[in-house]
CHARMM internal coordinates of N, CA and C (Angstrom, degrees):
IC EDIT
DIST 1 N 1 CA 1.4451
DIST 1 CA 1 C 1.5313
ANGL 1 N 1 CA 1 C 110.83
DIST 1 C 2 N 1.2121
ANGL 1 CA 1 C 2 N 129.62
DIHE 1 N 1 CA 1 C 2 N -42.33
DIST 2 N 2 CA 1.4288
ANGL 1 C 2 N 2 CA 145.14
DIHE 1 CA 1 C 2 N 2 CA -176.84
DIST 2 CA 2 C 1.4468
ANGL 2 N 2 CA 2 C 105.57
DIHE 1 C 2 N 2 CA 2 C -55.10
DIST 2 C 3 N 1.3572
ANGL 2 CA 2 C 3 N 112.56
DIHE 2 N 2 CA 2 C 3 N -45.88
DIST 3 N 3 CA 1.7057
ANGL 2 C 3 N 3 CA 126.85
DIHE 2 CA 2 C 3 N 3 CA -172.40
DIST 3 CA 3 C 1.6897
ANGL 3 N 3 CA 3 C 88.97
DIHE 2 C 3 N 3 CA 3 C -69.04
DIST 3 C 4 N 1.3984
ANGL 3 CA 3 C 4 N 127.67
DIHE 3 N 3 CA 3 C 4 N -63.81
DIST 4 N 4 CA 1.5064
ANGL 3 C 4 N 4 CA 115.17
DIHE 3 CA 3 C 4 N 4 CA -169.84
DIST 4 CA 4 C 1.0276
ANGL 4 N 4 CA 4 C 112.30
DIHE 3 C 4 N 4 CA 4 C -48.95
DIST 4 C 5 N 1.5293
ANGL 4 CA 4 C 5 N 128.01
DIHE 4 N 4 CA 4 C 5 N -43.74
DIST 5 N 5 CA 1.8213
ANGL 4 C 5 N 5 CA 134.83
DIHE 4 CA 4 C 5 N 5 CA -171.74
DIST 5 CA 5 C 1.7850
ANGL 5 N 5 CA 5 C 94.89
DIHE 4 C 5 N 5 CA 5 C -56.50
DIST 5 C 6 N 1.1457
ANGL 5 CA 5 C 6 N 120.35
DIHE 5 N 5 CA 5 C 6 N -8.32
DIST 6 N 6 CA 1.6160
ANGL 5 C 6 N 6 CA 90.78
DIHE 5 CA 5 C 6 N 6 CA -155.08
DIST 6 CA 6 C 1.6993
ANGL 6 N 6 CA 6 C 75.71
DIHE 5 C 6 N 6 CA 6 C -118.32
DIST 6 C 7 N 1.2876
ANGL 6 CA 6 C 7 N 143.20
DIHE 6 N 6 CA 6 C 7 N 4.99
DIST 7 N 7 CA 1.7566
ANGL 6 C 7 N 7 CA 132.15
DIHE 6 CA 6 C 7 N 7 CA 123.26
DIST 7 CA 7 C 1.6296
ANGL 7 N 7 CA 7 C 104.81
DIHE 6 C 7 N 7 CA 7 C -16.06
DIST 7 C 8 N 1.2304
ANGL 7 CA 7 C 8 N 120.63
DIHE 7 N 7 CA 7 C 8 N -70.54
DIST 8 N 8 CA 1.7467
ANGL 7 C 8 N 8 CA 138.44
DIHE 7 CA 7 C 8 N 8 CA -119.23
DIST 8 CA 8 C 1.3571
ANGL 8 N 8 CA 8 C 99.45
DIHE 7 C 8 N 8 CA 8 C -60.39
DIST 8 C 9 N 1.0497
ANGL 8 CA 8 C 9 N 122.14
DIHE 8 N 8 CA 8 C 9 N 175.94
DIST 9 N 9 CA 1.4409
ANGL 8 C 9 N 9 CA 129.24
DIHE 8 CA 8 C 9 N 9 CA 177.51
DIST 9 CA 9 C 1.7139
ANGL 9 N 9 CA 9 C 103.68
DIHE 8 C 9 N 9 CA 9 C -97.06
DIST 9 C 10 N 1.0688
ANGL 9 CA 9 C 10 N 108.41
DIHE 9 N 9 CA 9 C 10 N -24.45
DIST 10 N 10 CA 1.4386
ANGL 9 C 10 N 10 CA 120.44
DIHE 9 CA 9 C 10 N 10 CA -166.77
DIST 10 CA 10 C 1.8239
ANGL 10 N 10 CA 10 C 98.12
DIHE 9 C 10 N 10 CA 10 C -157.33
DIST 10 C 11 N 1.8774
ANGL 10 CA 10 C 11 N 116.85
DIHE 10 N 10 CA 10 C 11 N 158.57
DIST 11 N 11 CA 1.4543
ANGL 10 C 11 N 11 CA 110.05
DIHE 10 CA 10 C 11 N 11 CA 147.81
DIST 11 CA 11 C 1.4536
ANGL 11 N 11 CA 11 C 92.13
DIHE 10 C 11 N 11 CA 11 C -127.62
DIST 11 C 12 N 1.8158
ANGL 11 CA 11 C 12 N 92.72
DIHE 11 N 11 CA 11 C 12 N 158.89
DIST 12 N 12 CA 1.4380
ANGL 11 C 12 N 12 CA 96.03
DIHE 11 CA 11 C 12 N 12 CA 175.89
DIST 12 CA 12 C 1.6516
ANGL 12 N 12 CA 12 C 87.09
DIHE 11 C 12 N 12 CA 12 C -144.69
DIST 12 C 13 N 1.4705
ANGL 12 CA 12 C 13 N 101.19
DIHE 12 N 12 CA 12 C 13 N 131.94
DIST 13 N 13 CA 1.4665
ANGL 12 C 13 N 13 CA 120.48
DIHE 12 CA 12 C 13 N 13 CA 168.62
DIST 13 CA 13 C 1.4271
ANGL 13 N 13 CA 13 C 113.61
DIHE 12 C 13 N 13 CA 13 C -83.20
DIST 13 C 14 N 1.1696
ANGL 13 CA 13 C 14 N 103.78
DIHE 13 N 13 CA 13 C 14 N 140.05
DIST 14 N 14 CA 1.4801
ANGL 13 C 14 N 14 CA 117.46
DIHE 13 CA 13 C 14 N 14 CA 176.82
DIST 14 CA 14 C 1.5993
ANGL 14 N 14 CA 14 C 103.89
DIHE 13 C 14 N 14 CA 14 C -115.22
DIST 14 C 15 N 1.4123
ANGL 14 CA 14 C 15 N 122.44
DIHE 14 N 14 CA 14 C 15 N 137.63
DIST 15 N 15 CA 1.6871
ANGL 14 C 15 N 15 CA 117.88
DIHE 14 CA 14 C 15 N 15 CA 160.00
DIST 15 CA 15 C 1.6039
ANGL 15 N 15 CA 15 C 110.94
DIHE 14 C 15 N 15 CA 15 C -17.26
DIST 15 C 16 N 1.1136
ANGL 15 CA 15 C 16 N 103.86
DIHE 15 N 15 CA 15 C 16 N 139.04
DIST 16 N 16 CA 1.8736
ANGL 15 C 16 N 16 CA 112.69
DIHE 15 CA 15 C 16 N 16 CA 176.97
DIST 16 CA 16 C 1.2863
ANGL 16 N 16 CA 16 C 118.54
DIHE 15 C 16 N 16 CA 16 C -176.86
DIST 16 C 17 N 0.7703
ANGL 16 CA 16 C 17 N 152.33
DIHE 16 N 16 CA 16 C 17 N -153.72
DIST 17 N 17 CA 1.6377
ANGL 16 C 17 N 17 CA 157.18
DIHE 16 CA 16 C 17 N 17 CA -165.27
DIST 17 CA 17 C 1.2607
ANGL 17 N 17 CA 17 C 97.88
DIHE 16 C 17 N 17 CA 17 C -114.07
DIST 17 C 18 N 2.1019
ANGL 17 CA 17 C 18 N 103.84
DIHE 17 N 17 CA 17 C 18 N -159.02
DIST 18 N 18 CA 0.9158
ANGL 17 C 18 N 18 CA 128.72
DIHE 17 CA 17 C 18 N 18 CA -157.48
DIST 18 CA 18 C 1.8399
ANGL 18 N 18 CA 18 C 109.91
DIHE 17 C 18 N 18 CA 18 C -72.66
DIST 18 C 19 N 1.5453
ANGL 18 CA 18 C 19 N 105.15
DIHE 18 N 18 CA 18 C 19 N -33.71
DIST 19 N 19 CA 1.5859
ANGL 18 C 19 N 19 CA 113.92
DIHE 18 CA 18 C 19 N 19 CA 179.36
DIST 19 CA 19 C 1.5436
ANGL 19 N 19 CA 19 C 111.24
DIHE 18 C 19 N 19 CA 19 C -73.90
DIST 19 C 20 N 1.5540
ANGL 19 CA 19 C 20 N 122.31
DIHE 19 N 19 CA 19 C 20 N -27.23
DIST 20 N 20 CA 1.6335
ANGL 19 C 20 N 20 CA 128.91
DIHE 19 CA 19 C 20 N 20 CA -169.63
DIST 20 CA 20 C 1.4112
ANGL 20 N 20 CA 20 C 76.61
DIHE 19 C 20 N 20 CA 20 C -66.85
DIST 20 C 21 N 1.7442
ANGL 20 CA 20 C 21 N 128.04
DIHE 20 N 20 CA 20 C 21 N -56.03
DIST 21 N 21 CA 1.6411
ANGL 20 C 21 N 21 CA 112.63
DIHE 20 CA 20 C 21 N 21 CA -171.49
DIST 21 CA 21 C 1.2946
ANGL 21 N 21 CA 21 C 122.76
DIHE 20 C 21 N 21 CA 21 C -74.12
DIST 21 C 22 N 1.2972
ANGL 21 CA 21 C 22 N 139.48
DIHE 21 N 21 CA 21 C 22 N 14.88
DIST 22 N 22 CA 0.9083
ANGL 21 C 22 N 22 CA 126.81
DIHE 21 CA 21 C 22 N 22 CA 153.12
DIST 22 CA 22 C 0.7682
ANGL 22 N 22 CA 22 C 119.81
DIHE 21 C 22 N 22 CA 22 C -93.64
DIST 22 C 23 N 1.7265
ANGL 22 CA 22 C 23 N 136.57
DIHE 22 N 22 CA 22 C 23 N -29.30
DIST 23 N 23 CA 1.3108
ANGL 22 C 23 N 23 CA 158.06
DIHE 22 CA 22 C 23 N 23 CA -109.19
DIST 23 CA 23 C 2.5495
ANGL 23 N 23 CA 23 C 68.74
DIHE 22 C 23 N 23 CA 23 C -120.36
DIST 23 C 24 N 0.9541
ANGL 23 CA 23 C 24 N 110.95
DIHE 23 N 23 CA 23 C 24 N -56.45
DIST 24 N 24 CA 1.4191
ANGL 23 C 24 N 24 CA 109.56
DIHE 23 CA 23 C 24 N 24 CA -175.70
DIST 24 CA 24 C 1.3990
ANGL 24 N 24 CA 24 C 119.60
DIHE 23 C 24 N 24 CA 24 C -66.14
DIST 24 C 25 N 1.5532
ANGL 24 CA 24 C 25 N 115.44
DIHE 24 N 24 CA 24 C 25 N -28.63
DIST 25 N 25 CA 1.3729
ANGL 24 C 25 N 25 CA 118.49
DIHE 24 CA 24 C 25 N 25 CA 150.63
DIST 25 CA 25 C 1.0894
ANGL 25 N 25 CA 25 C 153.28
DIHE 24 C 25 N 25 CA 25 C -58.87
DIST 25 C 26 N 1.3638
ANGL 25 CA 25 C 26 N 84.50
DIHE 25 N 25 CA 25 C 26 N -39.21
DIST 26 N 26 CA 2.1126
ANGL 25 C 26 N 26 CA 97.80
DIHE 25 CA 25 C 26 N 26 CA 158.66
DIST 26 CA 26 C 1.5021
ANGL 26 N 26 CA 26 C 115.53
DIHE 25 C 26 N 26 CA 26 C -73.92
DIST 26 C 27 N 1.1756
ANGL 26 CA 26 C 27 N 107.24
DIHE 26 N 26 CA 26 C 27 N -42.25
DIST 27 N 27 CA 1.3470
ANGL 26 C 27 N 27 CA 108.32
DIHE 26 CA 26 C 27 N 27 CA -162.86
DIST 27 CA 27 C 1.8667
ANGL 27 N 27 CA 27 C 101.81
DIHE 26 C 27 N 27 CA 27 C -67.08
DIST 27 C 28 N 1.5854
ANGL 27 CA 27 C 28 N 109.45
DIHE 27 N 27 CA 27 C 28 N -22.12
DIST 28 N 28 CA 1.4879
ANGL 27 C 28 N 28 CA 97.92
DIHE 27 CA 27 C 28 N 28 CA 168.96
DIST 28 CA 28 C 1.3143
ANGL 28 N 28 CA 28 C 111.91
DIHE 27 C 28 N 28 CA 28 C -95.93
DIST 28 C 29 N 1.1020
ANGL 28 CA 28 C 29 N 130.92
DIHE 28 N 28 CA 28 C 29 N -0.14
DIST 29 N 29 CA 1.6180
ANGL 28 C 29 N 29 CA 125.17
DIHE 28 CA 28 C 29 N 29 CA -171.03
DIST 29 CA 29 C 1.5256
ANGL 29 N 29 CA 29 C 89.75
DIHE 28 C 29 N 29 CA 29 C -101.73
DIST 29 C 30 N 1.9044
ANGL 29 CA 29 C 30 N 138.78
DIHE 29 N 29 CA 29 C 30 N -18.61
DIST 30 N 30 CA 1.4506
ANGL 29 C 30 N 30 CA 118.17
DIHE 29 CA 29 C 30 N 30 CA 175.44
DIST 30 CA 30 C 1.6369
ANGL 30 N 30 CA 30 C 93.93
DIHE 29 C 30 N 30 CA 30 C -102.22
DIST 30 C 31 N 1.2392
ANGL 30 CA 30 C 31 N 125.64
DIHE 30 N 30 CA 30 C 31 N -4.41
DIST 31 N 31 CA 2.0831
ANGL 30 C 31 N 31 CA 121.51
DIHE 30 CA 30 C 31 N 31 CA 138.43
DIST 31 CA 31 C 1.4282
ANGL 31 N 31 CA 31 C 105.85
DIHE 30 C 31 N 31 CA 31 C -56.64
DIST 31 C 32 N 0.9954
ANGL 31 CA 31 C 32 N 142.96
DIHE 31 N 31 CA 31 C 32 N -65.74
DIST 32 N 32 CA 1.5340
ANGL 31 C 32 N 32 CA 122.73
DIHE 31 CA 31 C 32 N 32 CA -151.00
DIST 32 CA 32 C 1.6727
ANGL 32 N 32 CA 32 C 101.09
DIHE 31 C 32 N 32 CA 32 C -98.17
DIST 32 C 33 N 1.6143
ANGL 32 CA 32 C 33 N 122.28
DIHE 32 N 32 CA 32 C 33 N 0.25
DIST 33 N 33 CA 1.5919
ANGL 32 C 33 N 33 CA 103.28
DIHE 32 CA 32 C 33 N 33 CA 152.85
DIST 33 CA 33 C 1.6025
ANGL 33 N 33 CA 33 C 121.94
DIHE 32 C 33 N 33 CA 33 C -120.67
DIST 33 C 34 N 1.7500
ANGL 33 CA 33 C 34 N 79.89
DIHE 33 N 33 CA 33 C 34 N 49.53
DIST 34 N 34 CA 1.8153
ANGL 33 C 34 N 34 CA 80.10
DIHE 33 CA 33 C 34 N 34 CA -171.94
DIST 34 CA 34 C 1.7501
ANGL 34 N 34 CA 34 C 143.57
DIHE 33 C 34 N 34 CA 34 C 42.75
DIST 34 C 35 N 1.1987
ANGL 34 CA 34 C 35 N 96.47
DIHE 34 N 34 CA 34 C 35 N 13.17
DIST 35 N 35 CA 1.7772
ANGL 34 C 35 N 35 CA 109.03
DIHE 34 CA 34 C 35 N 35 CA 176.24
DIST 35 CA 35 C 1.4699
ANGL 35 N 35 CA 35 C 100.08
DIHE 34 C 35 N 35 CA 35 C -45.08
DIST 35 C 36 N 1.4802
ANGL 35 CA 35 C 36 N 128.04
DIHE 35 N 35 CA 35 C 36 N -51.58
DIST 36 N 36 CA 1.3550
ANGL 35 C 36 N 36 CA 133.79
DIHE 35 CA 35 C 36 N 36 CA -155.44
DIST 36 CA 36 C 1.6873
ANGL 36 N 36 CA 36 C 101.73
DIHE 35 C 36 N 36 CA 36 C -118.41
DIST 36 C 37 N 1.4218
ANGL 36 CA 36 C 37 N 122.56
DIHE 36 N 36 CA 36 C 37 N 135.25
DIST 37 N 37 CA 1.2997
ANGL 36 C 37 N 37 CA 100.64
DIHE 36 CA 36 C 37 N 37 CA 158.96
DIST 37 CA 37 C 1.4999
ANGL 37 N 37 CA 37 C 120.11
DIHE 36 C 37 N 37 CA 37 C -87.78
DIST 37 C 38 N 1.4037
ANGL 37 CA 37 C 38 N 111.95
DIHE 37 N 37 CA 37 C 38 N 167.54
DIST 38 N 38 CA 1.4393
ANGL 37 C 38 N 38 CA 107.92
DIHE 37 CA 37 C 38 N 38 CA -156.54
DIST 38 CA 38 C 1.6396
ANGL 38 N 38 CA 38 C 106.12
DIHE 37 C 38 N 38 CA 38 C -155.60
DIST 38 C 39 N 1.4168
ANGL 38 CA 38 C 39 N 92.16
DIHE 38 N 38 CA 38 C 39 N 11.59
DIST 39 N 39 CA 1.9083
ANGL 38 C 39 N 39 CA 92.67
DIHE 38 CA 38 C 39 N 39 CA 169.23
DIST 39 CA 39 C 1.8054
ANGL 39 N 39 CA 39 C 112.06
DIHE 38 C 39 N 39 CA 39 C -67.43
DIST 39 C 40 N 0.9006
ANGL 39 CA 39 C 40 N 138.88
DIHE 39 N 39 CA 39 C 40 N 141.89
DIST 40 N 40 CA 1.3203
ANGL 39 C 40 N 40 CA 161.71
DIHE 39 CA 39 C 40 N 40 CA -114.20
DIST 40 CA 40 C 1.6833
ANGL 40 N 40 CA 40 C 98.31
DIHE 39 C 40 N 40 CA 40 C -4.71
DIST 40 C 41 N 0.9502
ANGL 40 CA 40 C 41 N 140.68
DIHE 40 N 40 CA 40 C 41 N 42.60
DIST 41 N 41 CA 1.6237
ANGL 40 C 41 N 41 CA 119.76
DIHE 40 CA 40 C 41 N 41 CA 168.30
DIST 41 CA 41 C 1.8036
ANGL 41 N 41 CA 41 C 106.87
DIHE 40 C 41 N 41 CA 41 C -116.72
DIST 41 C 42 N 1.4411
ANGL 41 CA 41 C 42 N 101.29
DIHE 41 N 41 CA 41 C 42 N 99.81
DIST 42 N 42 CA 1.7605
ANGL 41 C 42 N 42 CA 109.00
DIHE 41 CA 41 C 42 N 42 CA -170.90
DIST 42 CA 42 C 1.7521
ANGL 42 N 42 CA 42 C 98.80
DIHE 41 C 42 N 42 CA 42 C -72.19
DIST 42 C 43 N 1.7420
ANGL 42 CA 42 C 43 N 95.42
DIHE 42 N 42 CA 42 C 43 N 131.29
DIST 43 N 43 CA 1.4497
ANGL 42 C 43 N 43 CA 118.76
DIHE 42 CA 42 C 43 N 43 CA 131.86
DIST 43 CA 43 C 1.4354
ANGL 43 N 43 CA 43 C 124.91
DIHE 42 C 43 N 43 CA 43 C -27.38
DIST 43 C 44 N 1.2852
ANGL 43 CA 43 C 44 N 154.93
DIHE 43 N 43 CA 43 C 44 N 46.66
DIST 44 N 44 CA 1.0500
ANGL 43 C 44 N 44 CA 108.54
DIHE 43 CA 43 C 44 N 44 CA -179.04
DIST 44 CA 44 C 1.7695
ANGL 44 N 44 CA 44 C 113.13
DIHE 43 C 44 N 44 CA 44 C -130.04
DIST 44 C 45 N 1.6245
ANGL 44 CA 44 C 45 N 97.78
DIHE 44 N 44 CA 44 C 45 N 153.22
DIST 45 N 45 CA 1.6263
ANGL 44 C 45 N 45 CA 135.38
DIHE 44 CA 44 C 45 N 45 CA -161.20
DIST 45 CA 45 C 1.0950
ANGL 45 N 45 CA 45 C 107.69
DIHE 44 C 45 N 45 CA 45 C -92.04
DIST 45 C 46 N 1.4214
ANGL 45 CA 45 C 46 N 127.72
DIHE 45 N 45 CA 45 C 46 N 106.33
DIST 46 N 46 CA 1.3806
ANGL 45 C 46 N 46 CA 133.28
DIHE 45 CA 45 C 46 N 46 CA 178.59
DIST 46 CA 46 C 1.8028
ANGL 46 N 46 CA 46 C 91.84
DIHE 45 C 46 N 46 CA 46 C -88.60
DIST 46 C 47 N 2.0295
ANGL 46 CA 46 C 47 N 115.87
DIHE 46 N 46 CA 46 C 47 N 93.41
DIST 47 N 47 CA 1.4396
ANGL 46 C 47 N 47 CA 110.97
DIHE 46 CA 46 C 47 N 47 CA -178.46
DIST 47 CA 47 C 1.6994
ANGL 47 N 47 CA 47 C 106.31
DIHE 46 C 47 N 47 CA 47 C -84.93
DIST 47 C 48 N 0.9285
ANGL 47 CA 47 C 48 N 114.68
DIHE 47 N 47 CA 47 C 48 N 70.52
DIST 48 N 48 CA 1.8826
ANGL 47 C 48 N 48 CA 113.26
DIHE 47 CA 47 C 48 N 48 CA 171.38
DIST 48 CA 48 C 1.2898
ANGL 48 N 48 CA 48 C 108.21
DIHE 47 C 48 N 48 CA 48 C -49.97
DIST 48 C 49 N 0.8700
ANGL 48 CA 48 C 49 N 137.21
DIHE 48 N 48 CA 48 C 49 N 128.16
DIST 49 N 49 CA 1.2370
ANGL 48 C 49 N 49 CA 170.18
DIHE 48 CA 48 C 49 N 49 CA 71.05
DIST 49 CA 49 C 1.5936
ANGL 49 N 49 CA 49 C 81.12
DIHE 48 C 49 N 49 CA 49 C 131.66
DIST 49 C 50 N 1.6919
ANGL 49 CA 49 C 50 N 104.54
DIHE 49 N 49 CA 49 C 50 N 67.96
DIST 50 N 50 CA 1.4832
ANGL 49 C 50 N 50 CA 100.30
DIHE 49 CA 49 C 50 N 50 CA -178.88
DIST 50 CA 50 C 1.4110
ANGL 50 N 50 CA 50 C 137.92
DIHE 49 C 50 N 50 CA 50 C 34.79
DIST 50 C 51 N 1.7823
ANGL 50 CA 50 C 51 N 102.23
DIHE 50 N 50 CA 50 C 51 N 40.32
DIST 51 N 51 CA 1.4624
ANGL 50 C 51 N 51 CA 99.24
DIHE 50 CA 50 C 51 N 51 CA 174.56
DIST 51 CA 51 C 1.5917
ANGL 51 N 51 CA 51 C 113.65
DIHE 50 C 51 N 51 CA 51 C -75.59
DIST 51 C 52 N 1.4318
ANGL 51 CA 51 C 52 N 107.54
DIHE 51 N 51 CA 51 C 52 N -15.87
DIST 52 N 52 CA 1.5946
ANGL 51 C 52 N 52 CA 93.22
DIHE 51 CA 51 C 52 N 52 CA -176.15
DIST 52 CA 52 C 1.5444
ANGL 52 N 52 CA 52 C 117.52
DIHE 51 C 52 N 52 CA 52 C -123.72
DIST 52 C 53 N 1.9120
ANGL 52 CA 52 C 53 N 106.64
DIHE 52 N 52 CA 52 C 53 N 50.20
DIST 53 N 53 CA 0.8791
ANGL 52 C 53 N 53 CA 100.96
DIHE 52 CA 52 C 53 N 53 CA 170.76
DIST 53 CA 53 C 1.7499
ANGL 53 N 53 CA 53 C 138.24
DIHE 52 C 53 N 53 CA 53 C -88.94
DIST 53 C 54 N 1.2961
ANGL 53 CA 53 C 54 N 88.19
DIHE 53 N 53 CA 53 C 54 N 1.12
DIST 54 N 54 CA 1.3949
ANGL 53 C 54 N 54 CA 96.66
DIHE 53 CA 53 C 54 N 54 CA 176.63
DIST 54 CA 54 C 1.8422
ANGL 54 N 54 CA 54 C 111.92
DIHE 53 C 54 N 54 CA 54 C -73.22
DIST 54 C 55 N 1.5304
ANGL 54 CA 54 C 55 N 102.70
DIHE 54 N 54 CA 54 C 55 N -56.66
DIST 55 N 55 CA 1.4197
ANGL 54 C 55 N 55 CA 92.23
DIHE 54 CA 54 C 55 N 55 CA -173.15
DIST 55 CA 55 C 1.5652
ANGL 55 N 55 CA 55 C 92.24
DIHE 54 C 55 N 55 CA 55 C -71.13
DIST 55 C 56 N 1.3869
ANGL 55 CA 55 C 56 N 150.88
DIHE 55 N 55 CA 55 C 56 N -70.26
DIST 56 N 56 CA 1.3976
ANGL 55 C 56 N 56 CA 125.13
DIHE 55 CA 55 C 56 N 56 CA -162.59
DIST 56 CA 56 C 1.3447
ANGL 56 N 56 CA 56 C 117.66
DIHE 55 C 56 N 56 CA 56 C -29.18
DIST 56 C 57 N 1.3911
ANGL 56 CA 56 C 57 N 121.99
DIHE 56 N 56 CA 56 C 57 N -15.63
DIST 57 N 57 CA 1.4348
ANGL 56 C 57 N 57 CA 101.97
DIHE 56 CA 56 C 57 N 57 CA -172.52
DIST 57 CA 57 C 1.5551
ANGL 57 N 57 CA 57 C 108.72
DIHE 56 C 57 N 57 CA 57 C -103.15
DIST 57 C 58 N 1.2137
ANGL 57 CA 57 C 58 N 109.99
DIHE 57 N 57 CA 57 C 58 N 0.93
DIST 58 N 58 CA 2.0814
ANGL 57 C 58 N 58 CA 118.59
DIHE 57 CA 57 C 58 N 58 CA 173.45
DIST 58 CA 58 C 1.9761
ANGL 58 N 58 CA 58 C 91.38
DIHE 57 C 58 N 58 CA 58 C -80.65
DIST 58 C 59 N 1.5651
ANGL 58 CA 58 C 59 N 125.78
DIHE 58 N 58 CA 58 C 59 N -11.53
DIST 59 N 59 CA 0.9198
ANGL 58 C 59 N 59 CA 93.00
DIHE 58 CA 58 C 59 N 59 CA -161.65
DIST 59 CA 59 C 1.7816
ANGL 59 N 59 CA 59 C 106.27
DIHE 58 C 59 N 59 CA 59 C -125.73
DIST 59 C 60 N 1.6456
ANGL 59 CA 59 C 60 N 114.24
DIHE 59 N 59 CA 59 C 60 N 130.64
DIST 60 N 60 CA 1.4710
ANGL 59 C 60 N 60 CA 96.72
DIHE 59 CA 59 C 60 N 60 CA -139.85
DIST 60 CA 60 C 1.4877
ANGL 60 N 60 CA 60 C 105.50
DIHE 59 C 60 N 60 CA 60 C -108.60
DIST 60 C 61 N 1.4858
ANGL 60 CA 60 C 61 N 99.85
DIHE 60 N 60 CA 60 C 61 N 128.77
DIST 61 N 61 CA 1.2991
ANGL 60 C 61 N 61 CA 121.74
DIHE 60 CA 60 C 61 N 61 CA 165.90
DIST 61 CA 61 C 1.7453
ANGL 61 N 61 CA 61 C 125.54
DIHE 60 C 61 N 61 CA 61 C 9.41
DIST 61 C 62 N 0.9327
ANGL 61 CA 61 C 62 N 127.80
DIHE 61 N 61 CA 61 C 62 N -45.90
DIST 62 N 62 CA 0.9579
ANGL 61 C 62 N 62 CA 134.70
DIHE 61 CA 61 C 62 N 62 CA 157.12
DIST 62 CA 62 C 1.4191
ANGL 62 N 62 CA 62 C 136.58
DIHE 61 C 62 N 62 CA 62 C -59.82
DIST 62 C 63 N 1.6666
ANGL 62 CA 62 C 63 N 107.49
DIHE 62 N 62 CA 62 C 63 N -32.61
DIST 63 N 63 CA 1.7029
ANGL 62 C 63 N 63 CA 113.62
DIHE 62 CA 62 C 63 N 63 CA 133.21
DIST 63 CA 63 C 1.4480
ANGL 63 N 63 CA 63 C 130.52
DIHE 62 C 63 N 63 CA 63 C -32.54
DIST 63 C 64 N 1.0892
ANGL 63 CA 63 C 64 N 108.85
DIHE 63 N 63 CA 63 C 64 N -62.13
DIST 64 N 64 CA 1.4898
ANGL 63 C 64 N 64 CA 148.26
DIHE 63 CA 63 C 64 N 64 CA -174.28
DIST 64 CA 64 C 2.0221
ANGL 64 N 64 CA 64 C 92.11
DIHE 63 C 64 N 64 CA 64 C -32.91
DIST 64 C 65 N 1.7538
ANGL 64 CA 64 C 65 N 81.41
DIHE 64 N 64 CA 64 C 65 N -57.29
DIST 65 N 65 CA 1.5709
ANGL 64 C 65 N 65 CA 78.80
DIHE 64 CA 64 C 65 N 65 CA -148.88
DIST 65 CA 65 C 1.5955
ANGL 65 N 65 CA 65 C 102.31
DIHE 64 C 65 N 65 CA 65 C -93.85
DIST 65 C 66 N 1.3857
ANGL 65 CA 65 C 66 N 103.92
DIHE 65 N 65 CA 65 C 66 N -14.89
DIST 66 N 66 CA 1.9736
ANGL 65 C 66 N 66 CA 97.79
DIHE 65 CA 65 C 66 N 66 CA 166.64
DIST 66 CA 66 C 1.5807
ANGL 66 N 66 CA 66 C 107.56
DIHE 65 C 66 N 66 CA 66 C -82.66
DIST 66 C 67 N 1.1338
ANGL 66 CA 66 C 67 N 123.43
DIHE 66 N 66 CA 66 C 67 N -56.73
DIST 67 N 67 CA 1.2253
ANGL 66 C 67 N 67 CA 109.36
DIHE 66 CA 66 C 67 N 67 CA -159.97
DIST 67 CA 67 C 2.0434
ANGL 67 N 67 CA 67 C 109.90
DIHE 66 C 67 N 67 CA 67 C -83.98
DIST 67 C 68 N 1.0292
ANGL 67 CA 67 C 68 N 120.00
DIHE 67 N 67 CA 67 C 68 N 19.77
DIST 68 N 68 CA 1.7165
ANGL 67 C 68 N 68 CA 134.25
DIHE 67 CA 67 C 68 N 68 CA 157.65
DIST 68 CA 68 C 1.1727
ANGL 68 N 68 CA 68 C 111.15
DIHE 67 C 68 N 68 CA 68 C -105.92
END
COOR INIT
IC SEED 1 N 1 CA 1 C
IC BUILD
């Protein structure tokens, strides 16, 4: 499933369990070793009502702004 997401033009997370967080972990850990290229294709985290503030905050800012 991970290999199809990295088709997309974009991913966008929606609230989900334990796999939506992994499913956001991989997808930045094969961003920061270049497995996938990812120049214009945005990350982005729909955080409702701060469900995913815990892992956003293991992941640092400076990610944020190279790999978006």
């Amino acid at each position: 499933r991970m290999h199809e997401l990295q088709n997309a033009d974009a991913e966008v997370v929606l609230p989900g369990g334990a796999g939506t967080m992994q499913e956001i972990a991989a997808s930045v850990l094969m961003r920061r070793a270049g497995i996938y290229p990812v120049e214009n294709r945005p990350l982005i985290i729909i955080n409702h009502e701060g469900i995913f503030d815990p892992l956003l905050a293991l992941i640092p800012a400076a990610d944020f702004a190279r790999y978006n």
